[in-house]
C-alpha angles and dihedrals in degrees: 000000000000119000112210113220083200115110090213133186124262123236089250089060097042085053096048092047089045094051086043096079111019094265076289109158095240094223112115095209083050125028102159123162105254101193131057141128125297147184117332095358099304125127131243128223128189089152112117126180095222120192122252097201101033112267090234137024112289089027122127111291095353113190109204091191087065123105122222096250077055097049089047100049133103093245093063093049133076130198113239145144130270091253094047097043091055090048093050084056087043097062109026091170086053110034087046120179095258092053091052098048082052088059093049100047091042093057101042078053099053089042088054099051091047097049115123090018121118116263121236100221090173106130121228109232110252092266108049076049098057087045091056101054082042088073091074104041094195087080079070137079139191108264104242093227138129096200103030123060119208159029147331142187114259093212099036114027085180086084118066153155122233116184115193130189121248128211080237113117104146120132122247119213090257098059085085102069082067130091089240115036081203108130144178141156150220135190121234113222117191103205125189111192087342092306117124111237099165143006135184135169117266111208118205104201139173081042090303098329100122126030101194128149119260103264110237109264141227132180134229121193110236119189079342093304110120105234123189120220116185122238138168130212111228111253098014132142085254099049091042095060089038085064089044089064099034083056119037128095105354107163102136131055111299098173089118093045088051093046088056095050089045086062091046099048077064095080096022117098121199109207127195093227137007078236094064098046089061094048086042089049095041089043110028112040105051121123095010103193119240093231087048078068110026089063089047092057103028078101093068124078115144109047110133147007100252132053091240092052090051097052087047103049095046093051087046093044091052092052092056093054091037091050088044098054086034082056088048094054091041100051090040084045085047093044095046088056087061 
């Protein structure tokens, strides 16, 4: 007979950890339901009541001061999925003890103060899904691959992010509000078992510099010449993966690559709601004045090879910065009604 050296729960235990918070995974990045019915009335489990301190010596976050009825407790224990349960062991340093027993108390909380409430059981389509889990780029990882760049979902690699060169290297208008006027582009491409689900263009500006996402665009007639100026909706799909590269992985100086997106937050509007951006653009920028420009792109001289490119650049360049500063007086002129 085997003797096991793991102070392991009862099933009294597993079961209390389990009902305390619904069969709720207690990560807060996660908090899937990890019990339900299966095939021919049977029931699937994916729950686990994993240890916080490590159940045997050389296990995750052992505690060697601990006695066997501690190791053993439910207070030593936290309800996860199966996916969730192997990453804590994964990464002791990150996933620490104090961190564990948060997610545990936050989500017996929320379970608490959710108890007796109807359930939405309503489920979100896959990509407002993925966009969701985007917002916090530490539930993605670098894709270890020499012909694909890119990302994919830790807990889910069915998700990922493929980012592929184009043969596109013009320069926008806004290029030249950076130190280096050098440009190319990429196309993101979400994928979900292959399948495309989203794409969007990927900008490299300041001669690779800064790696940002194309702000959406609009366009203003100006002396009858439609001109387009670049915005973003807070909250949007755009302005969320804009924040994802801006974020990951940024173990290194980024001093240059914020600089660059400082000089292009000049021209960019973020606007509430894509509502509002349609009333601020009918009421608001209406007989723009010539001089208004004019003193927003004096500055520019040199912004294109050719005179007409010139001419059209700095024009473009002096709408961004009039329709910024026109959004600023509008949203303090908004705020100041309330």
């Amino acid at each position: 007979m085997i003797v096991s050296n793991r102070d392991d729960f009862t099933q009294a235990i597993k079961s209390k950890l389990a009902k305390r918070v619904a069969y709720i995974c207690s990560n807060p990045s996660c908090q899937k339901l990890t019990i339900g019915p299966g095939s021919f009335n049977d029931i699937n489990n994916i729950g686990v009541a994993a240890h916080i301190y490590a159940a045997s010596p050389g296990g995750p976050r052992y505690n060697s001061n601990m006695a066997e009825k501690e190791r053993k407790s439910y207070e030593n224990g936290i309800w996860l999925c199966q996916s969730c349960a192997r990453i804590i062991d994964i990464d002791e340093e990150k996933y620490t003890p104090q961190l564990l027993k948060l997610w545990k108390e936050e989500t017996e909380n929320t379970i608490y103060l959710n108890f007796n409430k109807r359930v939405n059981l309503r489920k979100k389509n896959k990509l407002d899904y993925i966009f969701d889990t985007l917002r916090d780029c530490d539930n993605w990882a670098k894709l270890q691959d020499d012909y694909i760049d890119g990302y994919y979902f830790k807990e889910d690699p069915s998700y990922m992010i493929e980012i592929v060169d184009s043969d596109n290297h013009n320069t926008e208008f806004y290029s030249y509000l950076m130190t280096n006027e050098s440009t190319s582009f990429s196309i993101l491409y979400l994928k979900y078992n292959g399948t495309c689900i989203y794409s969007h263009q990927i900008v490299n500006l300041d001669s690779g510099r800064l790696t940002t996402v194309v702000p959406l665009s609009s366009y203003i007639y100006y002396k009858n010449v439609p001109y387009k100026y670049k915005y973003f909706i807070k909250d949007g799909k755009e302005i969320i993966l804009r924040d994802f590269f801006l974020k990951f992985d940024k173990d290194y100086d980024n001093s240059e690559e914020l600089y660059a997106l400082k000089r292009l937050n000049e021209i960019v509007i973020v606007y509430e709601t894509e509502k509002e951006r349609k009333y601020f653009e009918k009421n608001y920028l209406n007989n723009i004045n010539p001089e208004d420009i004019k003193k927003y792109s004096n500055d520019y001289e040199f912004v294109g090879n050719s005179k007409n490119e010139v001419e059209y650049n700095k024009v473009a360049i002096g709408l961004g910065k009039y329709i910024k500063e026109k959004y600023k007086l509008y949203r303090e002129e908004k705020n100041n009604d309330r």
